[in-house]
N, C-alpha and C positions, 0 to 999 in steps of 0.2 A: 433382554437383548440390547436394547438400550444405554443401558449402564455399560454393558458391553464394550461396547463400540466408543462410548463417550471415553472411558478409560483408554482404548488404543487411542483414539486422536489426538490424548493429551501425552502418549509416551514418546519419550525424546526417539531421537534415530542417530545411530552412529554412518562414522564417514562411509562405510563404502555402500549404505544403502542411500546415503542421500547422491553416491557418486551415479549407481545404479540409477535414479529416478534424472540424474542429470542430463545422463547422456540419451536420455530416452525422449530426444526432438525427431522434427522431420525436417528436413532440408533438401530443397529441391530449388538445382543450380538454374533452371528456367525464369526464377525469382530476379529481377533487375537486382545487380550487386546492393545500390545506394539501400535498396528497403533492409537488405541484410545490413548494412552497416546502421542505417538508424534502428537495428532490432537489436545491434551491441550496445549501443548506447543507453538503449533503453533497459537493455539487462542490468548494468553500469548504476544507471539512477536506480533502478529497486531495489541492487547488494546497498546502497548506500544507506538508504530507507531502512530497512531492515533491521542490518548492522545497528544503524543510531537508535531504533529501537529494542535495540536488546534479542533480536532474533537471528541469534547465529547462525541457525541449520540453516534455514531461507535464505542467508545471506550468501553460506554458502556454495548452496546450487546453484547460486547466479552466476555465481564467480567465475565456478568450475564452466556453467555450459557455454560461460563466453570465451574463455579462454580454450573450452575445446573447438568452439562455432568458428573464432579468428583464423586458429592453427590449422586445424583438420579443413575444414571446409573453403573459407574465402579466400584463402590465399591461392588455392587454385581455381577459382572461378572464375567462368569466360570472361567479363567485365575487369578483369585486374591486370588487364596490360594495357591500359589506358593511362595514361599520365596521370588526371586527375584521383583517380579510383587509388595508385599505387602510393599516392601521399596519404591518402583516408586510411591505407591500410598500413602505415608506417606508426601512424598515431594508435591506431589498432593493437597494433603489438605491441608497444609501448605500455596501451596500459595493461596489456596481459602480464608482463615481467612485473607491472605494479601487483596484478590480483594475484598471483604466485605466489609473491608473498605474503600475502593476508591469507591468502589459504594453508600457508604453513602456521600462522597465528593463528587462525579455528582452529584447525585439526586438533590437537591436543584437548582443546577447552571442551571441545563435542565429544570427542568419546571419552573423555574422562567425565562427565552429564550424564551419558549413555551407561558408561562401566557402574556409576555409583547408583543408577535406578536399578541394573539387574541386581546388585547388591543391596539392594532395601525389598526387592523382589523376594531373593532368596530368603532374608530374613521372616518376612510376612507369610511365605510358603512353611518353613519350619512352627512357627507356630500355629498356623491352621492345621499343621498336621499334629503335631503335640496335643492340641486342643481335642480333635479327633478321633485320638487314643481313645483320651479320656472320658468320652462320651461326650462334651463340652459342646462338641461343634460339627457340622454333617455338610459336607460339600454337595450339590445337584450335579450330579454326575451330567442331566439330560444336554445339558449345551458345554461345549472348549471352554477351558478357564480363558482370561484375555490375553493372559502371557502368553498361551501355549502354542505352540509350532501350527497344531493346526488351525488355530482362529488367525493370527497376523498373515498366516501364508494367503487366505481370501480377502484379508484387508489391503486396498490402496492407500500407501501413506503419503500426507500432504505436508512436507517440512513446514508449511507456513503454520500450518496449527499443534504440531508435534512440540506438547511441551507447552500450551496454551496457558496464560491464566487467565484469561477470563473469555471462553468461548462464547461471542454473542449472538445472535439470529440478527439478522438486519430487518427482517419485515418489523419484529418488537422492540427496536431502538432504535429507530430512526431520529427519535429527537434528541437525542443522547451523541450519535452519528453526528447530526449537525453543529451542537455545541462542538464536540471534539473536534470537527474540520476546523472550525472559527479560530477556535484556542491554539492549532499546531499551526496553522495557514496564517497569522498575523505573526507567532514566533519566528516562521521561517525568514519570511519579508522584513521582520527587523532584521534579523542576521543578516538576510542580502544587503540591507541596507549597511550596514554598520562596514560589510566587506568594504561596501566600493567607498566608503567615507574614508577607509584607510589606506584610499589609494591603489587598493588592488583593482589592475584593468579586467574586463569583462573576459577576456581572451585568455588573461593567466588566471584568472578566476576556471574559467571552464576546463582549461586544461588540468589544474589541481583538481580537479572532481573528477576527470575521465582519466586523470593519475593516480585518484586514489586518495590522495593528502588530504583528508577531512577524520572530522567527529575523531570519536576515540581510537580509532584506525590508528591516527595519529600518534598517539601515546603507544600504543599496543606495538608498533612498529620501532619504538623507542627503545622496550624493553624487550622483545623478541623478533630480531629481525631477519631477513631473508639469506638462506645460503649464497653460497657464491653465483654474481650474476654469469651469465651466458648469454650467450646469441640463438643459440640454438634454442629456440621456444617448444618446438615437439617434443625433444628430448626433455624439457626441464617439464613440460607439462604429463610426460610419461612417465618421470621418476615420480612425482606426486602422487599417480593414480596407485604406483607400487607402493610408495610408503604407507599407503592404507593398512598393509595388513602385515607389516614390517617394522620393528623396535629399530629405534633413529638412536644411533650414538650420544649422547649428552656432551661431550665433550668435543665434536668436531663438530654440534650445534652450534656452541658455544663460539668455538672459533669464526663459523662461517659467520655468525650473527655479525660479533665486531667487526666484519670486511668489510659486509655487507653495509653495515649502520657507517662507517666512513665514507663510505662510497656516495652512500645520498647525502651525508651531508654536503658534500661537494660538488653535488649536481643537482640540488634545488635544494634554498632555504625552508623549515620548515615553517606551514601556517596551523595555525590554530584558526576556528571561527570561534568568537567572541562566544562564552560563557551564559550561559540563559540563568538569568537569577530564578528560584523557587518562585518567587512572588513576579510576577510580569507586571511591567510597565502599565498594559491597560486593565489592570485588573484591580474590581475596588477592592483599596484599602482600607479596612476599619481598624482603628487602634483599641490595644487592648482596653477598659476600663479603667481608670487607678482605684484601689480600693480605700475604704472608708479610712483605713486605719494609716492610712501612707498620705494622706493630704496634712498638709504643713497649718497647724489653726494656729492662729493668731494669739500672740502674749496677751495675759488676762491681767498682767499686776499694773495699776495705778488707772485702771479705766475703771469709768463707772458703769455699772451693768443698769442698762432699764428694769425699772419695775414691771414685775408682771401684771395686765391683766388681772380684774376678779374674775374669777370662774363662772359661767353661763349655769344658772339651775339644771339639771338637766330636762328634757321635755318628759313629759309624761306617756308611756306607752300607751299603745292603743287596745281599747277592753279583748279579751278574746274572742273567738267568733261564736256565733250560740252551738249548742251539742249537736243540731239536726245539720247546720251547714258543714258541708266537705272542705278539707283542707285542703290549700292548694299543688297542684301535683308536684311533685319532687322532681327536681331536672334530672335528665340524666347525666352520668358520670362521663368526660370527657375520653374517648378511647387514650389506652397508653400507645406511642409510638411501635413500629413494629422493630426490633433491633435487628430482627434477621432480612428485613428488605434490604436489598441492593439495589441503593440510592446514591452513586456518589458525588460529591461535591463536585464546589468550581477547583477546587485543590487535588482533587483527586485524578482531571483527566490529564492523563497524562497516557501519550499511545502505547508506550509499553508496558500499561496495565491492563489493556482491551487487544482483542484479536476478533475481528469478525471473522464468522464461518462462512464457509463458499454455501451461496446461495441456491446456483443449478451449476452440472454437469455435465460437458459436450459429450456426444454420442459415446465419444470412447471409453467417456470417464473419466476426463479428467477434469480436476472442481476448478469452478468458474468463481473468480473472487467479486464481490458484489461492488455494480457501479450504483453512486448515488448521484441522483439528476436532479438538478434546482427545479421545479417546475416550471416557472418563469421564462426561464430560458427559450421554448421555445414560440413562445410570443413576443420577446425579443428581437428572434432573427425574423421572424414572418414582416415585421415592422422595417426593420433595415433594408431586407430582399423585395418591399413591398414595388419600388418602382420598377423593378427587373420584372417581380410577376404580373405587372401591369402591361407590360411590355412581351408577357408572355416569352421571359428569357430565366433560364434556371440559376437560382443562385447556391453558393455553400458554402461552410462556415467547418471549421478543427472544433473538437471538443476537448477543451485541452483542462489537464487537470495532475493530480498526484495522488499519490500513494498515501495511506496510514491506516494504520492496525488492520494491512492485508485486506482494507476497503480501497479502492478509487472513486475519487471524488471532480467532479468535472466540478471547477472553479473559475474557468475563464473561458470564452467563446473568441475564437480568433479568423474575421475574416478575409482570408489572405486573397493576393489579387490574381485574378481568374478572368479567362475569358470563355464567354457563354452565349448559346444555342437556345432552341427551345427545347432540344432533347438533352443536353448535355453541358457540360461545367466541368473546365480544366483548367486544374490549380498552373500557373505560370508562376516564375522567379521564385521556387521554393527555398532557394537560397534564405532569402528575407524570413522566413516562415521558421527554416528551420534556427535559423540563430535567434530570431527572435524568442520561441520555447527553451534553448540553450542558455539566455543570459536570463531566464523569470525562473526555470528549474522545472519544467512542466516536461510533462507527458501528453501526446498525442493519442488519447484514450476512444474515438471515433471521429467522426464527421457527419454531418446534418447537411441537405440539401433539400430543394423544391423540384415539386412537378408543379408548374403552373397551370397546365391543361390537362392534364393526364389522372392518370386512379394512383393511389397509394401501393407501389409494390415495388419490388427490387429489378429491375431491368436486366437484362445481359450486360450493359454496358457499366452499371450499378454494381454488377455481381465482381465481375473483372476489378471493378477499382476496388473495392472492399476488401478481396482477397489480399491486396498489400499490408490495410492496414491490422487484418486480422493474422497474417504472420508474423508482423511486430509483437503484436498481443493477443492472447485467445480471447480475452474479454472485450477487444473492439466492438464498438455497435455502431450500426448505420439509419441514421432517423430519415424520415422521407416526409413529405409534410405535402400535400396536396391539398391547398386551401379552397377548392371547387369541388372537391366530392367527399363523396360520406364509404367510409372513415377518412378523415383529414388529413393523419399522422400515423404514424408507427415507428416502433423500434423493434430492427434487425440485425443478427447474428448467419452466418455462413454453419448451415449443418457441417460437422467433420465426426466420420464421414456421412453420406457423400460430398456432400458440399465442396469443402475445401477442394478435396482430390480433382471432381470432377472438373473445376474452374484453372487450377496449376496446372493441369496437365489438356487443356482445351486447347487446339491448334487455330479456330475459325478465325479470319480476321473482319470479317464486316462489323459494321457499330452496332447492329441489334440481329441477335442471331439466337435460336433456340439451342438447348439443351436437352438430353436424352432423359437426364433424371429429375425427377419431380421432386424429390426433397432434398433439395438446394439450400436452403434458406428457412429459417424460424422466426418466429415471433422471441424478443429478447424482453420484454417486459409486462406480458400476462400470460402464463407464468413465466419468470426466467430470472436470471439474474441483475437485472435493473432494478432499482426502488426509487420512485421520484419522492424527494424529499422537501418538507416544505421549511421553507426559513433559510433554505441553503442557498448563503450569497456565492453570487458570480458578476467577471467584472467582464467589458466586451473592449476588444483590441481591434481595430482597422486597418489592415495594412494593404490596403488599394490606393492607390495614389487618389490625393484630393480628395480624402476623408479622413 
């Protein structure tokens, strides 16, 4: 059964089932507008991720549910007739008309992936049954073959792994995990760097990223680019859901492309980010060998050669040993290497060779893509907050980090500025916070805080602020650290359901107030999807004034 399932996880998915799994959010307009708008963004940086990693179907459902979360939802939510809110969502839509058009570039590329696996299906069916004639070959009637209607209809498919090539476990590569963060996480920071060296400001830097202008996007929008633009974003994001399952004209493609493709050129120059050479900067290089036969020797005519040496007698070996004494044991044979382990190189990591598997599953079922947590880290912040918890005042800190091979990796701790209670700690001037994560390219992947006096658990008041950052991301976690009792520490996730529901849809307004349901709230990292991993550097940001 096994084998099974491994096969569906690795088959691609055509567009209108990854459309299908798109639109299948919850949204619930009770949500402060801002958290839905940093939940687009965040969509925004994982299609980018993706994408540059060669993962289209994934790339694609980001694309599509932001573009349907902008149109469908925020534009009519209470929060948007607010001045400030109605410019967040101008830039909003802006880059919808951008991801419009990239989802006209997948489209084609995925179900033609899609059309050419049922045709290698077909093929492989026809000889299993050939074979079967012949007496060659005998199928197990007892379980659905993988293809068949009735196995996929009970499988949940995850575009992130659809089409996998190298499905990993996280709990058995963790140190594989942390080399790979090291290797893509130093490439990415050169790129940033090389950006701003060329002059590009932080501002149009970020705006080119939540426009879409990166990686091979780039190019691909070069060569096929978007129909004719419009204003009307619902309509343009409705004709899309229909071309699903509708043959596009090729030649009024054609046309809209070239409108299209003048049009941007005229409304933003295009950038490239700077070219990653094969071989990286920090990485050793050892030069080939020259061989014996290609070294340049020295002209022999008119030198005089030294005499050689007489030859040393040879020494006399030594008698054998008598018949009664044992010979000495024979070593053993060095084992031969395994050829079939998977071992790969410093050459080989590369993220769109690796796809980690989702670790654990929220209640509903849907998979939880694994965080990996420096261990360090949280002795880190215990040392920073140590005069606040002396002081018996709570502190807390962003877990900020990214994305790669459908793992997140918290890579920096950012403690933004706050003021704080003995029972509580509230982030002020997120502004700073959020542009800050906007110009390093980070994701807000949880938050860590202190009980200084208190037991290690999730508060009412803990529950509430959590559910923000767990509607950004399902995989948010909330660590809690109570350096005066036993257990010390934990990490937590918001059960959904009940969890999530019960907290969205909670009226009470007091700062510590109970709840009706008791499974609220999980344990995220024995068991769950956390893995603390060891070696894995992180770097720490301050941004409290006068630190």
């Amino acid at each position: 059964m096994e084998d099974y399932v491994r096969q569906v996880a690795s088959r691609p998915m055509n567009v209108e089932q990854i459309v299908q799994k798109a639109q299948d959010f919850d949204y619930n307009p009770l949500i402060p507008l801002k958290y839905w708008l940093r939940t687009a963004d965040t969509l925004l940086k994982e299609a980018r991720i993706y994408e540059r990693e060669g993962n289209e179907q994934q790339a694609y459902l980001l694309l599509y549910r932001h573009a349907q979360l902008v149109v469908k939802y925020l534009a009519s939510h209470p929060d948007a007739r607010s001045h400030e809110n109605r410019l967040a969502l101008v830039e909003a839509k802006t880059a919808v008309q951008k991801s419009l058009a990239k989802l006209e570039v997948l489209r084609p590329r995925i179900n033609k992936r899609f059309e050419r696996y049922e045709e290698l299906l077909q093929e492989r069916d026809a000889r299993r049954q050939s074979a079967a004639r012949k007496g060659e070959h005998q199928f197990n009637g007892s379980l659905p073959r993988p293809e068949s209607s009735q196995f996929l209809s009970k499988k949940v498919f995850d575009p992130a792994m659809a089409g996998a090539v190298r499905p990993l476990a996280a709990e058995d590569n963790r140190d594989l995990a942390v080399e790979l963060a090291h290797k893509e996480i130093k490439r990415r920071q050169t790129a940033r760097k090389a950006t701003r060296q060329a002059g590009i400001s932080e501002e149009e830097e970020h705006e080119r990223r939540t426009a879409g202008l990166w990686g091979d996007w780039e190019e691909a929008l070069a060569r096929d680019s978007n129909p004719a633009n419009g204003d009307d974003l619902s309509r343009r994001l409705q004709e899309t859901r229909r071309r699903i399952d509708e043959p596009v004209n090729a030649e009024k493609v054609r046309g809209r492309r070239s409108s299209h493709q003048d049009h941007r050129r005229t409304e933003s120059p295009a950038y490239d980010y700077p070219p990653v050479p094969k071989k990286s900067a920090y990485e050793l290089w050892i030069p080939n060998p020259i061989p014996p036969s290609a070294t340049k020797q020295p002209p022999t005519k008119g030198i005089l050669k030294p005499l050689k040496p007489p030859e040393l007698p040879p020494k006399p070996l030594p008698p054998p040993p008598p018949y009664h004494e044992a010979l000495p044991p024979r070593p053993d044979k060095a084992p031969l290497p395994d050829s079939t382990a998977a071992s790969p190189t410093q050459t080989d990591l590369q993220p769109s060779g690796f796809t980690f598997k989702p670790s654990a599953y929220l209640e509903n079922g849907t998979p939880l893509r694994t965080i990996f947590l420096p261990p360090e880290l949280r002795s880190t912040f215990l040392s920073i907050a140590s005069l606040n918890t002396r002081a018996n005042l709570e502190t807390c800190g962003m877990l900020c980090g990214t994305l790669i091979s459908n793992a997140l990796f918290v890579s920096k701790l950012v403690i933004p500025d706050q003021e704080s209670t003995s029972d509580t700690c509230e982030t002020i001037n997120e502004s700073a916070l959020f542009d800050y994560c906007d110009s390093e390219d980070l994701m807000i992947l949880g938050w860590i805080h202190t009980h200084p006096s208190q037991t290690c658990f999730m508060s009412s008041r803990d529950l509430h602020t959590h559910c923000g950052y767990q509607v950004m991301m399902p995989e948010s976690i909330a660590i809690v650290c109570a350096p005066s009792k036993q257990p010390s520490w934990g990490v937590f996730r918001l059960t959904d359901p009940p969890g999530m529901k019960s907290i969205l849809n909670c009226r009470q307004t007091g700062l510590f107030h109970p709840h009706e349901e008791g499974n609220i709230y999980t344990d995220a990292l024995r068991p769950g999807h956390v893995f603390e991993a060891k070696g894995l550097e992180f770097e720490v940001m301050d941004l409290r004034p006068g630190h």
